[in-house]
PDB file of N, CA, C and O in Angstrom:
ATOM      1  N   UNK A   1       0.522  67.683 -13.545  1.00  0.00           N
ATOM      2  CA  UNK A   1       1.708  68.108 -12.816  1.00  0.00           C
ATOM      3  C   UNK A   1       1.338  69.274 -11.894  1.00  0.00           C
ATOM      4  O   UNK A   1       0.633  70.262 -12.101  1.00  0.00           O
ATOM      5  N   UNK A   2       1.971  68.897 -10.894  1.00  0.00           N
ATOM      6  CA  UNK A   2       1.844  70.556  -9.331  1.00  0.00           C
ATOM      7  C   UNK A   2       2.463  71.130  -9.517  1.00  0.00           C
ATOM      8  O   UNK A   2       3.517  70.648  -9.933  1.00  0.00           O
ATOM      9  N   UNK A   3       2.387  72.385  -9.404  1.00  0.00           N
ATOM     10  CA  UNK A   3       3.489  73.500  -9.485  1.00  0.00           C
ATOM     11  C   UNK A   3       3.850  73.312  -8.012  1.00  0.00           C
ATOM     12  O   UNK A   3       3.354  72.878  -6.972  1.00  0.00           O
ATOM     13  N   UNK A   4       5.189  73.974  -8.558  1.00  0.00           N
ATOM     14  CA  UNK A   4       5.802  73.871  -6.856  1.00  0.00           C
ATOM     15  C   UNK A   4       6.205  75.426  -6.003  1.00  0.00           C
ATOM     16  O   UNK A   4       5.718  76.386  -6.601  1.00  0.00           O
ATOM     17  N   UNK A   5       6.678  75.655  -5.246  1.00  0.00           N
ATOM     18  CA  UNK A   5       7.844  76.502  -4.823  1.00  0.00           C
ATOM     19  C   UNK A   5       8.644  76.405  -4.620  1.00  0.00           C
ATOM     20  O   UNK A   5       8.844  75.221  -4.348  1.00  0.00           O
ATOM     21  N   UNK A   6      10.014  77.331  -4.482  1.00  0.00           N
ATOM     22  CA  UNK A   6      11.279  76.898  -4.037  1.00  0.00           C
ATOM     23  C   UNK A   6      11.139  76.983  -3.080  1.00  0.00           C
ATOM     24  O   UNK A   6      10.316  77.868  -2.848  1.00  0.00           O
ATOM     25  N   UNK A   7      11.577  76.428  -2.059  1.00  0.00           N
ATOM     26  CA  UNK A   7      11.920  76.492  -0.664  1.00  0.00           C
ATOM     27  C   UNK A   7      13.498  76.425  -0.730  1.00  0.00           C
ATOM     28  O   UNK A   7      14.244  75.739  -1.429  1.00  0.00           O
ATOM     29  N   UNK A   8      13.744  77.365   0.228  1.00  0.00           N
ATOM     30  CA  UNK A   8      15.315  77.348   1.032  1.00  0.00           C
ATOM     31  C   UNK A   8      14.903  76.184   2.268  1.00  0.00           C
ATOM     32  O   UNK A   8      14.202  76.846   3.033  1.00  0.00           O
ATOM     33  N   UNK A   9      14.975  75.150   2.678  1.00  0.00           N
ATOM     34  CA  UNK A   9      14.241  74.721   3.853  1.00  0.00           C
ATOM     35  C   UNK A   9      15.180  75.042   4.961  1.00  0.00           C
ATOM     36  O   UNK A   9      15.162  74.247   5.902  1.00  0.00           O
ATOM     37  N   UNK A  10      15.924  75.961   5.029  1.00  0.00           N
ATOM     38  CA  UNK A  10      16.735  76.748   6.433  1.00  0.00           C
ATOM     39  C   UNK A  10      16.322  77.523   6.838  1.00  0.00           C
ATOM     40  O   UNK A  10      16.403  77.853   8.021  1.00  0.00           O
ATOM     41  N   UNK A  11      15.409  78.377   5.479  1.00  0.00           N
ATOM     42  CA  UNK A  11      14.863  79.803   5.983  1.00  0.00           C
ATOM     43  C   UNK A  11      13.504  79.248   6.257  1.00  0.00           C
ATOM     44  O   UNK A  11      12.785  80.224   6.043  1.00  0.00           O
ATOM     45  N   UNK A  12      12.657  78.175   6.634  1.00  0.00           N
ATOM     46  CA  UNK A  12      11.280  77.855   6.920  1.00  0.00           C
ATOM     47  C   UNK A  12      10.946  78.208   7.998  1.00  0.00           C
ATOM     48  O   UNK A  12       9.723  78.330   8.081  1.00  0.00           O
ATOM     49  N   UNK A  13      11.674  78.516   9.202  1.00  0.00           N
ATOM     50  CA  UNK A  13      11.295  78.559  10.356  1.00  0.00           C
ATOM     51  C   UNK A  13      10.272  79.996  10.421  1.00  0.00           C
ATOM     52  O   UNK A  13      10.134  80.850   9.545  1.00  0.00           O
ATOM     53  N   UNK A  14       9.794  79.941  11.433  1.00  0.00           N
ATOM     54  CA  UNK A  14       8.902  81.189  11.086  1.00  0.00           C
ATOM     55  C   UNK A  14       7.880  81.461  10.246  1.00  0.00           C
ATOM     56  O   UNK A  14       6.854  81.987  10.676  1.00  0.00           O
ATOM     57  N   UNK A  15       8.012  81.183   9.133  1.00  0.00           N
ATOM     58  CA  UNK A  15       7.554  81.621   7.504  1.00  0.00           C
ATOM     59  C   UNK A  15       6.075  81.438   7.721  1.00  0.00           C
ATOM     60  O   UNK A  15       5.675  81.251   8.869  1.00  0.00           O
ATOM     61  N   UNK A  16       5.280  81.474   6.768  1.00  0.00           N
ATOM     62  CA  UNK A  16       3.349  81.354   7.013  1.00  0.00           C
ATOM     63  C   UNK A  16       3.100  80.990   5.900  1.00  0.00           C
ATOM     64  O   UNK A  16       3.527  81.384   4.814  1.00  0.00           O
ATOM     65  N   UNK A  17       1.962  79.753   6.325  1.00  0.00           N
ATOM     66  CA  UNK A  17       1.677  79.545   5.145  1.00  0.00           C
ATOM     67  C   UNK A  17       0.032  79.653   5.004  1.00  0.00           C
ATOM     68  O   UNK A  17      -0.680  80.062   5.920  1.00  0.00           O
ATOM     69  N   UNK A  18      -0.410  79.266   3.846  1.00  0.00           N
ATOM     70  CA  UNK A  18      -2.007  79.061   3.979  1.00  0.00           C
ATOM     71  C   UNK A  18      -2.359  77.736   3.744  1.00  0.00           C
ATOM     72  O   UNK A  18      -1.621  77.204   2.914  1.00  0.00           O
ATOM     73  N   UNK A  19      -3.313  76.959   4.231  1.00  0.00           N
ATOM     74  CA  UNK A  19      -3.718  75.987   3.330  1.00  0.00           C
ATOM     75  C   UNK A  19      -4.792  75.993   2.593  1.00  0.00           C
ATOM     76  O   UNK A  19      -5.914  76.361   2.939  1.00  0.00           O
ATOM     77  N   UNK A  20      -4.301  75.392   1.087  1.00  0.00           N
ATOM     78  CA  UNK A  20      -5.048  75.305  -0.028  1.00  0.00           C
ATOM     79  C   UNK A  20      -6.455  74.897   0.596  1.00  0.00           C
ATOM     80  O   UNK A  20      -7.304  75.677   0.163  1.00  0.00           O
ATOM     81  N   UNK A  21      -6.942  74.063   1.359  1.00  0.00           N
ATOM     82  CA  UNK A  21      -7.901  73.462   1.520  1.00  0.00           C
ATOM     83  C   UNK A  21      -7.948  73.138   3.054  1.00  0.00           C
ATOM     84  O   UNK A  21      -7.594  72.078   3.571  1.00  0.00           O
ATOM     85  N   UNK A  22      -8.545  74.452   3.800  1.00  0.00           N
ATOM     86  CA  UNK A  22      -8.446  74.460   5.305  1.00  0.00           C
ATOM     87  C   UNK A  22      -9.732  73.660   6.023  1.00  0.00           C
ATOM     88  O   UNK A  22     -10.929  73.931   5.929  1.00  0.00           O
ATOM     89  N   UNK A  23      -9.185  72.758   6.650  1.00  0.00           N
ATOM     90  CA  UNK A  23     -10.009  71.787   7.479  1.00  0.00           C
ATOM     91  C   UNK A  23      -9.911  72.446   9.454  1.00  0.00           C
ATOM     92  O   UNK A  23      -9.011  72.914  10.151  1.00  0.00           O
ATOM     93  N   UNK A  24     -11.552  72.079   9.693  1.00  0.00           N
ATOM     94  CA  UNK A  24     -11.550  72.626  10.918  1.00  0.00           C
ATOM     95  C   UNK A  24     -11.239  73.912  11.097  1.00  0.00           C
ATOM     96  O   UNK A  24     -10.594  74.133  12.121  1.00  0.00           O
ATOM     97  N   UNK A  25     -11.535  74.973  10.318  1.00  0.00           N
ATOM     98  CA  UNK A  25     -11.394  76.459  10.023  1.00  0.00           C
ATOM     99  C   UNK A  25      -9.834  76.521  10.307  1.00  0.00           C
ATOM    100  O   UNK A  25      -9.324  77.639  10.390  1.00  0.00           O
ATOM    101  N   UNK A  26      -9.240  75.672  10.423  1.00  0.00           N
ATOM    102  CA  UNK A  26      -7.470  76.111  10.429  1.00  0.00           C
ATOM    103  C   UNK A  26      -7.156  76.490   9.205  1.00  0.00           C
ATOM    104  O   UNK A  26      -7.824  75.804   8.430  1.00  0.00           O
ATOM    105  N   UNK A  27      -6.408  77.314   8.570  1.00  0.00           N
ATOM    106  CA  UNK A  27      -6.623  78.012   7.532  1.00  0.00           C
ATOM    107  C   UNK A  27      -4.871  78.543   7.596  1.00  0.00           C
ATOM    108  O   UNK A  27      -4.135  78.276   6.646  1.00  0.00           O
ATOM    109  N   UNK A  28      -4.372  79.273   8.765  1.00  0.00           N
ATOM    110  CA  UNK A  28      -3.009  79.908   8.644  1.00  0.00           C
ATOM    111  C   UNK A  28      -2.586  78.971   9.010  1.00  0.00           C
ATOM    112  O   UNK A  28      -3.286  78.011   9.331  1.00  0.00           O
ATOM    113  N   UNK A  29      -1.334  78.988   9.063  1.00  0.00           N
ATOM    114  CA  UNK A  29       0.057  78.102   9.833  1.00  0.00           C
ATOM    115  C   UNK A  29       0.998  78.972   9.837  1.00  0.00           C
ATOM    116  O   UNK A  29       1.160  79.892   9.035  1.00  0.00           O
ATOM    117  N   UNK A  30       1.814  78.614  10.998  1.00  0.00           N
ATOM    118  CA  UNK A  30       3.229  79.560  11.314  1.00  0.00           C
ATOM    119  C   UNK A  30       4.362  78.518  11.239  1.00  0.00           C
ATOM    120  O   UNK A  30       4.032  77.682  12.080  1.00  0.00           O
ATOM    121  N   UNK A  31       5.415  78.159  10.731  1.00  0.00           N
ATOM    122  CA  UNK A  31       5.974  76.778  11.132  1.00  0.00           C
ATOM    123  C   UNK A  31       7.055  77.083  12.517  1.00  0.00           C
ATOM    124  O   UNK A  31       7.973  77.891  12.661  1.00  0.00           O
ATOM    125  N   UNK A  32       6.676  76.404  13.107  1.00  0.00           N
ATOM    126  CA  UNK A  32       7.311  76.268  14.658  1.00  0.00           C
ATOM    127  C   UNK A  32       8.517  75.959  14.744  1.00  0.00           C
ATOM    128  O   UNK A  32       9.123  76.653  15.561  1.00  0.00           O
ATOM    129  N   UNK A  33       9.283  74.984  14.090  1.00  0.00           N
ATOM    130  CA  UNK A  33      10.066  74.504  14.382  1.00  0.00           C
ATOM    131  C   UNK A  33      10.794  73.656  12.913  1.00  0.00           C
ATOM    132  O   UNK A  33      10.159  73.610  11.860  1.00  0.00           O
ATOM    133  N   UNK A  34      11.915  73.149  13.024  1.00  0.00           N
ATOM    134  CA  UNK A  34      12.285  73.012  12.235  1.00  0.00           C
ATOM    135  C   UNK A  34      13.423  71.789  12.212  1.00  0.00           C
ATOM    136  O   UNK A  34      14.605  72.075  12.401  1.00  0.00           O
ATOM    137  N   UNK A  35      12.994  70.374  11.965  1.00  0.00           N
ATOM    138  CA  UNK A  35      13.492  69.139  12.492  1.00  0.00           C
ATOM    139  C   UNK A  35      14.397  68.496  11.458  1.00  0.00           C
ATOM    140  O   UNK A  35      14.130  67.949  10.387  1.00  0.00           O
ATOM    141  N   UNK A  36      15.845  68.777  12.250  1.00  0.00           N
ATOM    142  CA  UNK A  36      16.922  67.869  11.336  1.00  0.00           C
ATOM    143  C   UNK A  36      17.752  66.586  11.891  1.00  0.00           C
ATOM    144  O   UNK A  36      17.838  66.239  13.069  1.00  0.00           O
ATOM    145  N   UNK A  37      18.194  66.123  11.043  1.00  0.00           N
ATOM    146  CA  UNK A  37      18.998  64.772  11.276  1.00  0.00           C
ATOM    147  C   UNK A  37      20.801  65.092  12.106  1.00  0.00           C
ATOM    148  O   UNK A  37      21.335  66.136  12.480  1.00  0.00           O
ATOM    149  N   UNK A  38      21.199  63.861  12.112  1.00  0.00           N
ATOM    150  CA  UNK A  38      22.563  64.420  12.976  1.00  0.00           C
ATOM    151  C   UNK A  38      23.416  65.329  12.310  1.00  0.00           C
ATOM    152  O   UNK A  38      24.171  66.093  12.912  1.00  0.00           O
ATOM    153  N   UNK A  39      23.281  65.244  10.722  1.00  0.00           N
ATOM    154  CA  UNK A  39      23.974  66.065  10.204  1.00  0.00           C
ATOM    155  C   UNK A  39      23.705  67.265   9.674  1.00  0.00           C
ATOM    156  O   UNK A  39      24.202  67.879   8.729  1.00  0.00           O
ATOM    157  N   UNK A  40      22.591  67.574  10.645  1.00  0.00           N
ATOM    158  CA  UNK A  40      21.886  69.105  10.374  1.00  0.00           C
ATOM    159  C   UNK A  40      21.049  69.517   8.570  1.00  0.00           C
ATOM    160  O   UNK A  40      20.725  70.581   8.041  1.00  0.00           O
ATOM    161  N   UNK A  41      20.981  68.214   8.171  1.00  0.00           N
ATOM    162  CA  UNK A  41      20.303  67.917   7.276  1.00  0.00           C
ATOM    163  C   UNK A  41      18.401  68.559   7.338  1.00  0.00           C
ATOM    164  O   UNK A  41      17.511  68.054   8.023  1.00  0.00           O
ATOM    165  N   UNK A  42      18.309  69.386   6.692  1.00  0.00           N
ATOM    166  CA  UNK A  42      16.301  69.063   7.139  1.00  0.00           C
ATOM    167  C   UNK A  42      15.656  68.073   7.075  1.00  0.00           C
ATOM    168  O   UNK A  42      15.681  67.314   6.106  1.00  0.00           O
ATOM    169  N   UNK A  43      15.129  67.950   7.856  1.00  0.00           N
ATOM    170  CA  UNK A  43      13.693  66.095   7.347  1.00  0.00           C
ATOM    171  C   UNK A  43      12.400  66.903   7.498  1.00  0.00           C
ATOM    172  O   UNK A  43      11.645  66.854   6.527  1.00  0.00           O
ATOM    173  N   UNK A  44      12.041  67.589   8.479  1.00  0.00           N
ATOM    174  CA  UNK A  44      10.711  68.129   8.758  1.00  0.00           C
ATOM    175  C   UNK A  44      10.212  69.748   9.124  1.00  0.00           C
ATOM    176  O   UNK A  44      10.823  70.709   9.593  1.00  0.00           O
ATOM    177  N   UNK A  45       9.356  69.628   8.847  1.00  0.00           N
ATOM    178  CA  UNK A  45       9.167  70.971   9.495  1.00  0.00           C
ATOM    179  C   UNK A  45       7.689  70.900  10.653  1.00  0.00           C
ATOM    180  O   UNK A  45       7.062  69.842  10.655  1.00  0.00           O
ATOM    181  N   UNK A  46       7.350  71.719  11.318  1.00  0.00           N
ATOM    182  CA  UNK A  46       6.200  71.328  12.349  1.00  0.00           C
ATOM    183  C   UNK A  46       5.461  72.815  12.196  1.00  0.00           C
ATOM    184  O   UNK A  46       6.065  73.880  12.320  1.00  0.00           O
ATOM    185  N   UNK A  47       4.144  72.693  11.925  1.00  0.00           N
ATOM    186  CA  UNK A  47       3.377  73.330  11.206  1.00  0.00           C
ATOM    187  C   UNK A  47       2.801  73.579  12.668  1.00  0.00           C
ATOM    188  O   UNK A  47       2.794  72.635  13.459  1.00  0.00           O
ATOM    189  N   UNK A  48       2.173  75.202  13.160  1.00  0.00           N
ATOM    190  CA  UNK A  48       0.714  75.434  13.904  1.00  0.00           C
ATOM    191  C   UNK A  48       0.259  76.101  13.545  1.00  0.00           C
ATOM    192  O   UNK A  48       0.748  77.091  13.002  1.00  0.00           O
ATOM    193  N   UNK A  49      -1.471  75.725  13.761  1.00  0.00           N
ATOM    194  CA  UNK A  49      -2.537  76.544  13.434  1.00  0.00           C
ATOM    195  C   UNK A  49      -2.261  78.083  13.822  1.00  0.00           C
ATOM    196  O   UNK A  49      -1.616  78.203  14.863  1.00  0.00           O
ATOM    197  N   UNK A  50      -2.607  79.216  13.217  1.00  0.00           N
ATOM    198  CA  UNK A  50      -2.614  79.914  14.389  1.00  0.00           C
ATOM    199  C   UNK A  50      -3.989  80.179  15.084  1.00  0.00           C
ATOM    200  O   UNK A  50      -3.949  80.947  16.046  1.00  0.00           O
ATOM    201  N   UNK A  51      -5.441  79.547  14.661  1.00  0.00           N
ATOM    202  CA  UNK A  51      -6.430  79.739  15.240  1.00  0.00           C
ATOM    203  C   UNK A  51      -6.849  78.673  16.423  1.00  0.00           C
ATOM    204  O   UNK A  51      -7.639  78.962  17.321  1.00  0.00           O
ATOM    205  N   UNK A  52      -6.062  77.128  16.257  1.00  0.00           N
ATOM    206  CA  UNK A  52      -6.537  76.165  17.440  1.00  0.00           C
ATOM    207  C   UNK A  52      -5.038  76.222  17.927  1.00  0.00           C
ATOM    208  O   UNK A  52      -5.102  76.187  19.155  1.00  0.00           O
ATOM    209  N   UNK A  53      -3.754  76.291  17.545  1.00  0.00           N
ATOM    210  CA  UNK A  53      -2.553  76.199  17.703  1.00  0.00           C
ATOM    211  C   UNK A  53      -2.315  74.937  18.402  1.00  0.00           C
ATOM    212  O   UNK A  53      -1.788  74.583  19.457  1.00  0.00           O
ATOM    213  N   UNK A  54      -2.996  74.314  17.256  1.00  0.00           N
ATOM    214  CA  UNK A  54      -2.812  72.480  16.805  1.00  0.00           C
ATOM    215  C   UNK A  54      -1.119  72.412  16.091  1.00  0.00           C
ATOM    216  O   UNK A  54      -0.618  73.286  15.383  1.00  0.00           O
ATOM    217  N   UNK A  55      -0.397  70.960  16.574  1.00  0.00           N
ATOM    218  CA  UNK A  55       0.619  71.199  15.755  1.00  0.00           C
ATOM    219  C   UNK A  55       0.662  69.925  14.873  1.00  0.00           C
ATOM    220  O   UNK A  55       0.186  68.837  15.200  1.00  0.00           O
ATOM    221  N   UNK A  56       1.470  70.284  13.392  1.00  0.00           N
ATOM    222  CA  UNK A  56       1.333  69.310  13.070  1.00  0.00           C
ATOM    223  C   UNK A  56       2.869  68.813  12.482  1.00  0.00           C
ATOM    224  O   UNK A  56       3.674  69.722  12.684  1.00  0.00           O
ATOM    225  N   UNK A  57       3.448  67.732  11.871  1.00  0.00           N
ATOM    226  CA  UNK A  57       4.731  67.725  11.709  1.00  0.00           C
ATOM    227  C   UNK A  57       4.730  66.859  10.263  1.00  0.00           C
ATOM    228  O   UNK A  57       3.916  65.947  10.124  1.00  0.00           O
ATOM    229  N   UNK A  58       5.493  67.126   9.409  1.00  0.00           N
ATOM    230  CA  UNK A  58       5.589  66.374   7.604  1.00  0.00           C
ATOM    231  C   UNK A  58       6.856  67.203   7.224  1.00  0.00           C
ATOM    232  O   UNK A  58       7.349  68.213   7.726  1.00  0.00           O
ATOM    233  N   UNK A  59       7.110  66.643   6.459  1.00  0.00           N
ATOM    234  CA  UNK A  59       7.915  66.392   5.762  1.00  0.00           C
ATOM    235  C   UNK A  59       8.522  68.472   4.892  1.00  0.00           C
ATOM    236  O   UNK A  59       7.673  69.333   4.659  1.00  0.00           O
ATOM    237  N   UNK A  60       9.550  68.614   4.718  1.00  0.00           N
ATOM    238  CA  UNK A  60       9.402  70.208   4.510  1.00  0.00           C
ATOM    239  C   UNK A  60       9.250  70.562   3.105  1.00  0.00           C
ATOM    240  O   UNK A  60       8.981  71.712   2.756  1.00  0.00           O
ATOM    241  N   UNK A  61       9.431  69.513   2.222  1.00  0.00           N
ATOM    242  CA  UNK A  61       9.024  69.265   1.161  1.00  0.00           C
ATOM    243  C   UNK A  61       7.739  68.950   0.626  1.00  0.00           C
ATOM    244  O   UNK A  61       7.502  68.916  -0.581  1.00  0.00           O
ATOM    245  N   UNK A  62       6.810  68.691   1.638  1.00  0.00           N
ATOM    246  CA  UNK A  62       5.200  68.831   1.064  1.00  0.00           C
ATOM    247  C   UNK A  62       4.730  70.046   1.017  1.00  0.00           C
ATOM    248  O   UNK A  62       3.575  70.241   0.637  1.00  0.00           O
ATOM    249  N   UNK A  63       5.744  71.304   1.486  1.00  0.00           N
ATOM    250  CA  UNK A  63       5.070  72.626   1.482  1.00  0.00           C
ATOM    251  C   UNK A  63       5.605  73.030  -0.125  1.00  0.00           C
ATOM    252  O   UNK A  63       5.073  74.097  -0.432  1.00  0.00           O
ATOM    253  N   UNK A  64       6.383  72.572  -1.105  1.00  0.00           N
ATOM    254  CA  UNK A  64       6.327  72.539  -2.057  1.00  0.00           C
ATOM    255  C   UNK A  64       4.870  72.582  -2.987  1.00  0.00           C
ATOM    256  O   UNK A  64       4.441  73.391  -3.810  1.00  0.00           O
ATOM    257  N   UNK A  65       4.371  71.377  -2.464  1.00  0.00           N
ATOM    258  CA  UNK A  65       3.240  71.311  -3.524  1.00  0.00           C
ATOM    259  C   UNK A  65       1.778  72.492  -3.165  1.00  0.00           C
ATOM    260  O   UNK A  65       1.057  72.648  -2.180  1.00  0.00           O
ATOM    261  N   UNK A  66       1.861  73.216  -4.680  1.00  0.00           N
ATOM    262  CA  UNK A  66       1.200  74.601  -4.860  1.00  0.00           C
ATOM    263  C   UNK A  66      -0.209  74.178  -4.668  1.00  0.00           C
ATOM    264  O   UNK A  66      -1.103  75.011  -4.812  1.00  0.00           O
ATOM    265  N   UNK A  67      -0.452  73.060  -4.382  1.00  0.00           N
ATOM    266  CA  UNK A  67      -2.042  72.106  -4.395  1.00  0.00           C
ATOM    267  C   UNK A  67      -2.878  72.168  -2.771  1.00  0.00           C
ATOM    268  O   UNK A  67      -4.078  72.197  -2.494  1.00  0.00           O
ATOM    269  N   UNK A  68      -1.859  72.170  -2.054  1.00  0.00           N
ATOM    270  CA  UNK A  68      -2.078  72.122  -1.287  1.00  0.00           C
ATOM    271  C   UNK A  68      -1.709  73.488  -0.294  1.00  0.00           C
ATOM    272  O   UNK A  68      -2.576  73.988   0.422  1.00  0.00           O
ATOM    273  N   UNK A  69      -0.147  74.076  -0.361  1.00  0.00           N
ATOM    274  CA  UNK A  69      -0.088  74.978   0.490  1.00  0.00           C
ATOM    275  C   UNK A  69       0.272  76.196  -0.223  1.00  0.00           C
ATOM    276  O   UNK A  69       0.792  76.115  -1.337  1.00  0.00           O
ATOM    277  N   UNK A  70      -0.022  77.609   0.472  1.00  0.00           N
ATOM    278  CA  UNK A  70       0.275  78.634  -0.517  1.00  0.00           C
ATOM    279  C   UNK A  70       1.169  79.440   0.231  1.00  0.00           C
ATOM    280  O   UNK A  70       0.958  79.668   1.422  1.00  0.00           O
ATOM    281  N   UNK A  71       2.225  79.923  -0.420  1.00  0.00           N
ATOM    282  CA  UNK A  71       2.956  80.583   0.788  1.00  0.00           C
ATOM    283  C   UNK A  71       2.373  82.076   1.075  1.00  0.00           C
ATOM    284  O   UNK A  71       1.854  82.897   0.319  1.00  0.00           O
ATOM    285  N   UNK A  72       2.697  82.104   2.620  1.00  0.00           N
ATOM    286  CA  UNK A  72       2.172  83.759   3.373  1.00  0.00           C
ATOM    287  C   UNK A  72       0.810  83.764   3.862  1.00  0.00           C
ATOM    288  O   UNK A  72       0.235  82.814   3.331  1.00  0.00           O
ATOM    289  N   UNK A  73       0.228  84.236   4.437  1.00  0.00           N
ATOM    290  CA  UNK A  73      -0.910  84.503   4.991  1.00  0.00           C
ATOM    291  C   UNK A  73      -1.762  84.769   3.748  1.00  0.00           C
ATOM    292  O   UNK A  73      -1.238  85.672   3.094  1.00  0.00           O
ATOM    293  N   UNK A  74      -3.053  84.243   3.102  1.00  0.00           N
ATOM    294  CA  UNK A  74      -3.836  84.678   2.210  1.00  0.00           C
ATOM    295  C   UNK A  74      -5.529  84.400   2.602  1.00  0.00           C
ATOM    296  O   UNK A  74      -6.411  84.770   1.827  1.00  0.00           O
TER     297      UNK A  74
END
């Protein structure tokens, strides 16, 4: 079993994360943006590097899993 975090996924915008396992020395993320449905529902969030400021976009619920992302700059 993964440990998780809570996420508020309203308050994601902005926020930083690390990844557990940084590919292509991308390592921080800032999340950019913050993608909902018509009923202002969350579906996504959109992740950038801050070293290539590559973007990337999933789901706002994979930043849950403690396996992969850690919250804050580390």
């Amino acid at each position: 079993m993964t440990a998780r975090h809570r996420l508020n996924p309203r308050k994601l915008l902005l926020s930083k994360w690390t990844a557990a396992q940084p590919l292509n020395r991308e390592k921080h993320f800032l999340v950019s943006d913050v993608l909902c449905d018509e009923e202002g529902v969350v579906l996504e969030v959109e992740l950038q590097a801050v070293l290539t400021h590559r973007c990337q976009r999933l789901p706002w619920q994979s930043l849950q899993d403690a396996q992969t992302w850690k919250m804050g700059w580390q």
